[in-house]
N, C-alpha and C positions, 0 to 999 in steps of 0.2 A: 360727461360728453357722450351723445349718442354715439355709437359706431359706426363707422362706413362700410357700404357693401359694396360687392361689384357688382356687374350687369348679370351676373350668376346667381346673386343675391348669398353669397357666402359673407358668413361675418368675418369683419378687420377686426383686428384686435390694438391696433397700432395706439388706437385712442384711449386707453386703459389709463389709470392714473392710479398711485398709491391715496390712501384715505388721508384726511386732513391732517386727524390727530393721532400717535402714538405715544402707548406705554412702553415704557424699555424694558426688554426682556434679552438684549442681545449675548447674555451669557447659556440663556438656555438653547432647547435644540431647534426652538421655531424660530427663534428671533423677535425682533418688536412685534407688539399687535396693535390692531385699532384699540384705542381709548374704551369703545363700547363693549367690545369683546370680554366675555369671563374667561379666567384661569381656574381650572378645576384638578387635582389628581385623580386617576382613571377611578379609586374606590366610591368617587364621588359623583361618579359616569356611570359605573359596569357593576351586575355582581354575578357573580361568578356561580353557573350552571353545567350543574353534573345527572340530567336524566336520565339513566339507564332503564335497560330493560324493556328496549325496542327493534328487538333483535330484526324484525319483518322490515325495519321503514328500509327506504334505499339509501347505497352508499356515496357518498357525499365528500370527497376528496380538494386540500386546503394545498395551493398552486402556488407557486411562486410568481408565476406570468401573469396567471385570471384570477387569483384569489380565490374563491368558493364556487367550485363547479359539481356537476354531476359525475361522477365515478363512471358512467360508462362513456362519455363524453372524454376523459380521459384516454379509455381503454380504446373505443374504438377506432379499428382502423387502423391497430397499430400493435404491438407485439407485447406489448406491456401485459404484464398477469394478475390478475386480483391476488393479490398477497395478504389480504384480509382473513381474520380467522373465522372458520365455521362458526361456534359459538361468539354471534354476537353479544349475548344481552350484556355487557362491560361496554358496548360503545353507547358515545352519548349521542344523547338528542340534540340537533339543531335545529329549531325555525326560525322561517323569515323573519327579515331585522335582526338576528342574534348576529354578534361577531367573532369568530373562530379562528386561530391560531395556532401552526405549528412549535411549542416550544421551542425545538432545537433548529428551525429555520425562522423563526421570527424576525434578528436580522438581515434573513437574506431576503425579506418580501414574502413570507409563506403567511399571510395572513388575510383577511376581508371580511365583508359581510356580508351573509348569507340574503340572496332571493327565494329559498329552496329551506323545503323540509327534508329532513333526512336524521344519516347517523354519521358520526367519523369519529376516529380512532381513539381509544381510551388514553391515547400519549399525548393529546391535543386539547388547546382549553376552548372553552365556550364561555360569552361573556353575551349579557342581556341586558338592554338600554334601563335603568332605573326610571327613566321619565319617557313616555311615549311621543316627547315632542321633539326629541331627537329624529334628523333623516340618517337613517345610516348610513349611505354611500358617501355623505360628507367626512365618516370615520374612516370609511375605506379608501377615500381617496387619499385623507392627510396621511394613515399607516402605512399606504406604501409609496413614502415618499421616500429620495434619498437620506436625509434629516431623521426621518425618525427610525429608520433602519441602522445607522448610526447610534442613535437612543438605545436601542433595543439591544443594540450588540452592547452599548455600556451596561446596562442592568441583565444581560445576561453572564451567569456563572457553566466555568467548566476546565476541564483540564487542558482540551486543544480548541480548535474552531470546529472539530466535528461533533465536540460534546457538551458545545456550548448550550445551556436553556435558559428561555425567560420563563420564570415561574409564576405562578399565579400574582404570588404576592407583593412580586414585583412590578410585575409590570400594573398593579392598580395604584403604585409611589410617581408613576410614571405623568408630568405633568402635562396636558394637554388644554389649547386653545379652543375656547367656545365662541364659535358667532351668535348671534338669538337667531331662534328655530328658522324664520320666514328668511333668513341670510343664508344660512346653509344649504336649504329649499336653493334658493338663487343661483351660489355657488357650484353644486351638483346639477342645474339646468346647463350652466354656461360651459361647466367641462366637460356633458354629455354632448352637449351641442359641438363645442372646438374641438372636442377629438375626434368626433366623429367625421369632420372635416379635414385633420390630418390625417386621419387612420386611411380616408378615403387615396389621399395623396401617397402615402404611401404604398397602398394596395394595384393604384396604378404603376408606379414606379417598377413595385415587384413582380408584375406582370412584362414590363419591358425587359429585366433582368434575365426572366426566366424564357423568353422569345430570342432574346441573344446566346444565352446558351445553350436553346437548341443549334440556333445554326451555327455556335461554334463545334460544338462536338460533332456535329454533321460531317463536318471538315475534316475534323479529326479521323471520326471512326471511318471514313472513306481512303486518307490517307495511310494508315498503318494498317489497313487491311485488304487495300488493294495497289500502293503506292502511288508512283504521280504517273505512270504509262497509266493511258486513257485505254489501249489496243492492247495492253500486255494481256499472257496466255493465263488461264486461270487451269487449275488442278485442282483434286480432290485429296483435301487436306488427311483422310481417314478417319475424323475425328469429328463425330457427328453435332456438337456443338459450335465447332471450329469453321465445317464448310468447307468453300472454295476459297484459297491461297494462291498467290503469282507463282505460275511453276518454276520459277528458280530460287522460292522460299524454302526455307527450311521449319519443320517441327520442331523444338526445344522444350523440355519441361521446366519449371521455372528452377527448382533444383538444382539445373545445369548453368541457368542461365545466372544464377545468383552464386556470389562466395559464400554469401552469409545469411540466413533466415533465421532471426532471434523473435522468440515471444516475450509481451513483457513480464512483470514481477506480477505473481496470480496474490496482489496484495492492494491495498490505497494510499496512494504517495500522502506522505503528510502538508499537504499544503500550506502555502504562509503568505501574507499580504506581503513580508519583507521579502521573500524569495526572490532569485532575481531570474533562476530558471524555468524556460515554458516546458510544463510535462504537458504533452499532447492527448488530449482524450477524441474520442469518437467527434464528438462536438465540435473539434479545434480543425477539423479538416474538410475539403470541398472538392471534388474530383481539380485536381492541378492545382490546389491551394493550399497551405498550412497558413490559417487565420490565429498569427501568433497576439494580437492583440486583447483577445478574449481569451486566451488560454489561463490556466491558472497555474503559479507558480510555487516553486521549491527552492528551497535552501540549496546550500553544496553541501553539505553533508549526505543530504537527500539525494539530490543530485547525482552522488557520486558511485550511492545505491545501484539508484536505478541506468547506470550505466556500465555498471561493472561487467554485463556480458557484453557491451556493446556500444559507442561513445558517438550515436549519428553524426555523420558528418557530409555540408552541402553533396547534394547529388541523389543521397541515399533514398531510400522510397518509405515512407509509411504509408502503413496497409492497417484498418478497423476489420478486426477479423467477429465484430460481436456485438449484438444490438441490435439497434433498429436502422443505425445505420452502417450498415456491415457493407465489405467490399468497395472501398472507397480507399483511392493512392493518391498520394502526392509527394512531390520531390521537396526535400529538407531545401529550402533558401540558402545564397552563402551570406557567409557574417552572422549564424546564430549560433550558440551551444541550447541544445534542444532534447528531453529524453521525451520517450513514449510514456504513456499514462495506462491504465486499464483497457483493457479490451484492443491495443493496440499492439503492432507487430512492425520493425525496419528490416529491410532487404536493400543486401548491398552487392549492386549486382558489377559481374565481373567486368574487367576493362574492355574486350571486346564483343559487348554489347553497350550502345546509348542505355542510360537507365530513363533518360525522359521518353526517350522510343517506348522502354517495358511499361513506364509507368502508365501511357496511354493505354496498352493495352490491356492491363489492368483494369484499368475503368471501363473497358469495353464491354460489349453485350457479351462475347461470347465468354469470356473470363465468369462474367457475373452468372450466367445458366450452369458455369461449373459449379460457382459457390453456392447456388442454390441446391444442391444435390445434399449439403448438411443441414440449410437452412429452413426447407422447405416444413413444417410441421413440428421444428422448435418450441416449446413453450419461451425461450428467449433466444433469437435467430443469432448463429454463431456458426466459423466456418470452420471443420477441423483443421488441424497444425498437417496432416499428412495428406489433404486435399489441396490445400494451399502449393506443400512443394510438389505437388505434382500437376499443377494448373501446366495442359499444354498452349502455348504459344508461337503463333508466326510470324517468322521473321525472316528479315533478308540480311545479307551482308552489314558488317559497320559501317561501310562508306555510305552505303542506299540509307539506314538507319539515318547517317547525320543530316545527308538533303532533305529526306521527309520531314524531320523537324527543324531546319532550317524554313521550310515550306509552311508549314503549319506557323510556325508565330511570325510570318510574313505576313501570311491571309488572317490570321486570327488577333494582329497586333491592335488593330482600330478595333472590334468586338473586346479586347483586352481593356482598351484606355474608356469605352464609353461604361462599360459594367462597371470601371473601380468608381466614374464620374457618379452613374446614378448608385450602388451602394454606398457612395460617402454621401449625397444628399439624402437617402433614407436613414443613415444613420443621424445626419444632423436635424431630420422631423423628428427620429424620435427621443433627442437629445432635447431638444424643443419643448415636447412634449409633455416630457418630465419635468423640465422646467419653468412650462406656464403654466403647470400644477402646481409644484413648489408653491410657487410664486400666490396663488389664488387661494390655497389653501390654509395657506398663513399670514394672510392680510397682506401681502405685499403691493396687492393690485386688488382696486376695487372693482369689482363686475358686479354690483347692483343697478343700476341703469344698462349695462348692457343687456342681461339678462331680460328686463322686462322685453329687452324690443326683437326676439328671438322667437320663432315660433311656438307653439307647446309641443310638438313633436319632431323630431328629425324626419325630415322629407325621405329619408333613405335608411330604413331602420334595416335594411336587409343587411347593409353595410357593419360584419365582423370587425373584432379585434383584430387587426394586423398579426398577431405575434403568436407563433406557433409553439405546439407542445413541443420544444428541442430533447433531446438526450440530459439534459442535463438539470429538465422539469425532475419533481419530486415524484416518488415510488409512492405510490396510494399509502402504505403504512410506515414511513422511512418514521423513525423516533418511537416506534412501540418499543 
C-alpha cells in the first residue's frame, strides 16, 4: 500500500503491513522472518579485523547513543579527557563499512558501523563485511536494537554486569537475519527517512521544554533572591558573588544552614537489574527533579552500604558535586528509599530553614560562580567538599521562606503540568522510535513500497540526532 502524506508531504506510516509469508523463528532473539530472508551466523557475515600499527590516524570512539563517532566530537565542548594512551600503534584500524564494538558494552548499545576511518581502542573488536553487497547501516541499525542487546548480554561472559564481554568468538555464533542486499538498501532509506521525521518532532518539543524552563526559573531566581516585595530595601550582601540581598536578609553559610553534609562512597555501587533501590548519579537529577525512573538500581545489601553514613529521607537535597554536570540540587520525593551514587553528595538541612527555599538556591547563579572557583580548569569539573560547606547563602526568616515557596509552585504549577505533558510525549517519540525499528528491521513491517515513494534525500539533512552525550555516555577508553 502506497503511504499517505500530509499537506507537509511527511510520510504516514500507518499503512505498513507485515510481509505475506513467514518462517518461524519465534524462539530466537528476532522472531519470525520473511520466507525470503537468509538466516546466517555472524562468522558467516563478519571477519574479524585486528590492523594495528596506525598510531597517526584519528581517534574514533564506539557510543552507546551514536554508535561510531569521531573522538573529538565526543570531547568537545565538554569536560570529558582523552584517556587514550600516548603509544598508539596497539589500536586498531577501522574503515568505513567495518562494524566495531565495545566488548564489555555491547549489551548496553555500544556498537555500530563505522562512516569514518580512524583507530579505537585495542579492548574493542572490529569486524569487516565478507561480501561488499552488504549496506552496513542495516547492521547497525538491527544491533542496536532492544532484541539483540538482550542477545548480546546472553552470549556475554563475566562475573558482574560491569565485567561482562562479548568475545569475538561469540558473538560470530550469534545468529543474525539477512534481507537480500537491494531490501536493506530499502530498509535503511525508510528508517533514515522516519527518524529523521521523528528526530525533527522531538527536537521541537525539546526546544518548548527548554523555553519553559527558562521562565520557570526566571521566577524562581527572582523569588528567593529578592522575595515577593516588588519596593523592598535592597543591601549589600559583602559577598561579591552574592550581591544585593533584602535588607532584612541574613548571610548564612550552607554549614550552618545544614545538620548534615555527607559525601558519597569514593567507590561503584554494584548495580543489579533485580535491585529494587535508585542509587542516584549525576544523570538521575535536573535542577528541582530526581528522574528516579532512569536511575539505576541496587540490591539492600548494597543499599545499606551506601547508606550507612546517611539514609536520605523526603525533603533532603542531593547536590552532583563532579562532572559535567556538577552543581545541580534537588529535593529527595516522599515515598522513596533512595541512596546517592558517585560524584553525588545529601544535605540535610536544619528544621528552621525551608530545604526546598536552600535547594533553590543552590541551583542559583550565584551558588554556581562559587562552585566554579574549584571547577573552573579542572581536567574533570568537581566541587571541593570545603567549598560546598562554605557556599554563602541568602536568606530570610522561616516564615518569608515558606510564602516564597508557596509562591513559586503557585506561578510555576501550570509550567510544571505542561513540561511533565511535553517530556512524556518526547519520551513516547522515542519509545516509538525504537520500536518502528524493531519492528522493520526484523521483518515485522514491510517498507519496500514505501521506500520507493520517498525522496533520495532528506529535505532537512541539517536536522541532528536528538539525543545528547549524557553523563552516562561511555569514556573514550572505558574496557581497556
Amino acid at each position: 500500500m502506497e503511504p499517505r502524506r500530509s499537506a507537509e508531504g511527511s510520510l504516514m506510516i500507518e499503512g505498513l503491513k507485515p510481509y505475506p509469508q513467514y518462517n518461524s523463528h519465534s524462539s530466537d532473539w528476532f522472531g519470525d522472518i520473511p520466507n525470503h530472508w537468509a538466516l546466517k551466523p555472524n562468522r558467516a557475515i563478519f571477519s574479524e579485523i585486528k590492523d594495528r600499527d596506525h598510531a597517526t590516524e584519528e581517534m574514533l570512539s564506539v557510543t552507546i547513543t551514536r554508535g561510531i563517532i569521531r573522538q573529538k566530537a565526543l570531547l568537545e565542548g565538554s569536560s570529558k579527557r582523552d584517556s587514550s594512551n600516548q603509544n598508539k600503534t596497539a589500536y586498531k584500524l577501522v574503515q568505513p563499512r567495518d562494524l566495531a564494538y565495545n566488548k564489555m558494552r555491547a549489551w548496553q548499545g555500544a556498537i555500530g558501523a563505522s562512516a569514518f576511518r580512524g583507530i579505537i581502542s585495542p579492548a574493542y573488536v572490529v569486524m569487516r563485511f565478507r561480501s561488499p553487497d552488504h549496506i552496513p547501516n542495516y547492521f547497525h541499525h538491527l544491533y542496536r536494537i532492544p532484541q539483540f542487546a538482550k542477545e548480546a548480554e546472553r552470549w556475554s561472559y563475566g562475573i558482574t554486569s560491569d565485567m561482562w564481554s562479548l568475545r569475538p568468538e561469540h558473538f560470530k555464533l550469534i545468529l543474525t537475519p539477512l534481507p537480500p542486499p537491494d531490501e536493506q538498501a530499502a530498509i535503511v532509506h525508510f528508517l533514515d527517512y522516519a527518524n529523521a521525521r521523528i528526530e525533527r518532532a522531538i527536537r521541537a518539543k525539546k526546544k518548548i521544554v527548554s523555553l519553559l524552563n527558562e521562565q520557570k526559573q526566571a521566577i524562581i531566581h527572582r523569588a528567593v533572591t529578592r522575595g515577593l516585595d516588588p519596593n523592598v530595601k535592597m543591601k549589600d550582601s559583602g559577598i561579591p558573588w552574592l550581591g544585593e540581598i533584602p535588607e532584612h536578609w541574613e548571610v548564612r553559610r550552607l554549614k550552618v544552614v545544614a545538620e548534615k553534609i555527607v559525601d558519597c562512597l569514593h567507590a561503584t555501587p554494584k548495580y543489579s537489574t533485580e535491585g529494587t533501590y535508585p542509587a542516584i548519579r549525576t544523570a538521575d537529577i535536573s535542577p528541582g527533579v530526581v528522574h528516579l525512573k532512569k536511575a539505576k538500581r541496587i540490591p539492600a545489601a548494597e543499599y545499606a552500604r551506601w547508606t550507612e553514613r546517611l539514609a536520605p529521607r523526603a525533603g533532603d537535597i542531593l547536590y552532583s558535586r563532579e562532572g559535567e554536570r556538577f552543581g545541580i540540587a534537588a529535593c529527595v520525593p516522599t515515598g522513596v528509599k533512595l541512596c546517592i551514587s558517585q560524584r553525588m553528595m545529601v544535605f540535610r538541612v536544619k528544621d528552621e530553614f525551608d530545604s526546598e527555599f536552600v535547594m533553590h538556591l543552590l541551583n542559583g547563579r550565584a551558588t554556581y560562580r562559587q562552585a566554579l572557583q574549584d571547577a573552573l580548569g579542572a581536567t574533570v569539573p568537581h566541587v571541593n567538599i570545603s567549598t560546598i560547606r562554605n557556599y554563602t547563602l541568602g536568606l530570610p526568616n522561616r516564615a518569608e521562606q515558606s510564602l516564597i515557596i508557596e509562591y513559586i509552585r503557585s506561578e510555576t504549577s501550570s509550567f510544571s503540568e505542561i513540561l511533565l505533558r511535553t517530556e512524556r510525549e518526547i519520551s513516547l517519540l522515542r519509545e516509538y522510535r525504537t520500536r518502528l525499528t524493531a519492528d522493520v528491521v526484523t521483518g515485522k513491517l514491510d517498507v519496500r513500497e514505501a521506500a520507493k515513494n520517498l525522496p533520495s534525500e532528506d529535505p532537512n539533512p541539517d536536522i541532528a540526532d536528538d539525543l545528547d552525550i549524557e553523563e552516562t555516555e561511555l569514556e573514550t577508553e572505558e574496557g581497556q
